[in-house]
N, C-alpha and C positions, 0 to 999 in steps of 0.2 A: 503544451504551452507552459513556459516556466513564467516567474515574479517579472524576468528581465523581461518578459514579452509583451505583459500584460501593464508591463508602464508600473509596476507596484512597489515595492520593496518586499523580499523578503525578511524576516523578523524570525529566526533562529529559534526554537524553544527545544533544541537538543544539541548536545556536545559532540565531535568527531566522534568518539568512539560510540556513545548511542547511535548514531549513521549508521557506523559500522554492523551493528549489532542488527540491525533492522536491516539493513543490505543482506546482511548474510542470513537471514530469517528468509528475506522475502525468495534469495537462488536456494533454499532449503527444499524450499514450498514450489517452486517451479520447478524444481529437480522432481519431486516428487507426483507433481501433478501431472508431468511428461510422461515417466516411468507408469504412473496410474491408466493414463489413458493409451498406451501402449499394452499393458497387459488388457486394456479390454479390448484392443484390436487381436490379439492373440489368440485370445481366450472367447472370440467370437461373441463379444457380448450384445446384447440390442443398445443398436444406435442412442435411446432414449436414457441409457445409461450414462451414457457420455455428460450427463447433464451435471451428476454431483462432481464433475471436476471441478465447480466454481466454487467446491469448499476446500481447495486447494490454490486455487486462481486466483481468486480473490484477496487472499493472505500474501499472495505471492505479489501482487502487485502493490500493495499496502505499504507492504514492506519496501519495495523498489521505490514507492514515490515518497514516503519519508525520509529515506535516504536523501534522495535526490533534492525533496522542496525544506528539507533540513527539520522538519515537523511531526511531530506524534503527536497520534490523534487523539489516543488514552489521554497521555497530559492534557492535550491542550481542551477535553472534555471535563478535565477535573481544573479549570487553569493554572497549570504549574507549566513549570518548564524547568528540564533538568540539562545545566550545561557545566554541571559541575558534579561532586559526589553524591550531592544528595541533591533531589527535587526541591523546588519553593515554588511558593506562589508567585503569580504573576498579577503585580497592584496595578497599573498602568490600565486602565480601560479603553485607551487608545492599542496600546500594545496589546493587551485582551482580545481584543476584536479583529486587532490583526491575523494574530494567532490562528484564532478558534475560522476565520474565512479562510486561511491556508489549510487545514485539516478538513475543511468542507471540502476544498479544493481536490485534496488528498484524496478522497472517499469517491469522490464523483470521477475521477481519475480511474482510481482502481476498479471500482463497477465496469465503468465500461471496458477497459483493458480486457476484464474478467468476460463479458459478455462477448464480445469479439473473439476472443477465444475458445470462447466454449462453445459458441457459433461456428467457428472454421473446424473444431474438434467433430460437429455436426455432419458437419460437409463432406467430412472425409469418408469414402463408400468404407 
């Protein structure tokens, strides 16, 4: 569920190319985490291994929903917001608040992405 679903407004606290940069982190991290959890199908490993993919998963969708909800979670924890060369603070306590519940939003997102995943990575004999 994106801003437009939930009735909110998005409130931006990164520039296209930081998106970019987090998009391309997060298919780094997914690439990797596929490749990971394939070599332990290979490699015959115990099932219960399958579990540290979420330190790959995790990152991986972090990344995908910053992109997507236009939000980093780093900044919006330190409240800056970079949409330009350099980071600045974010004065606006309304904007503030926005922010920093999009980055919750963010987090709660990825977790679960990450859990479903690692859940079905489970599943598989």
């Amino acid at each position: 569920m994106d801003a437009t679903e939930t009735g909110t407004a998005c409130i931006a606290n990164i520039s296209r190319a930081e998106r970019r940069r987090r998009l391309g982190f997060g298919i780094v991290a997914f690439v990797l985490g596929a490749a990971a959890f394939v070599a332990l199908l290979v490699f015959g490993a115990g099932r219960w291994w399958r579990l540290a993919l979420v330190v790959l998963l995790y990152p991986a969708a972090i990344g995908y929903f910053q992109w997507r909800d236009h939000t980093c979670v780093a900044l919006a924890a330190r409240n800056q917001r970079k949409l330009g060369a350099q980071a600045e603070t974010i004065g606006d306590a309304e904007e503030l608040a926005a922010v920093r519940a999009q980055a919750s939003r963010v987090q709660r997102k990825a977790l679960a992405v990450a859990a479903v995943l690692v859940v079905v990575a489970l599943l598989v004999p």
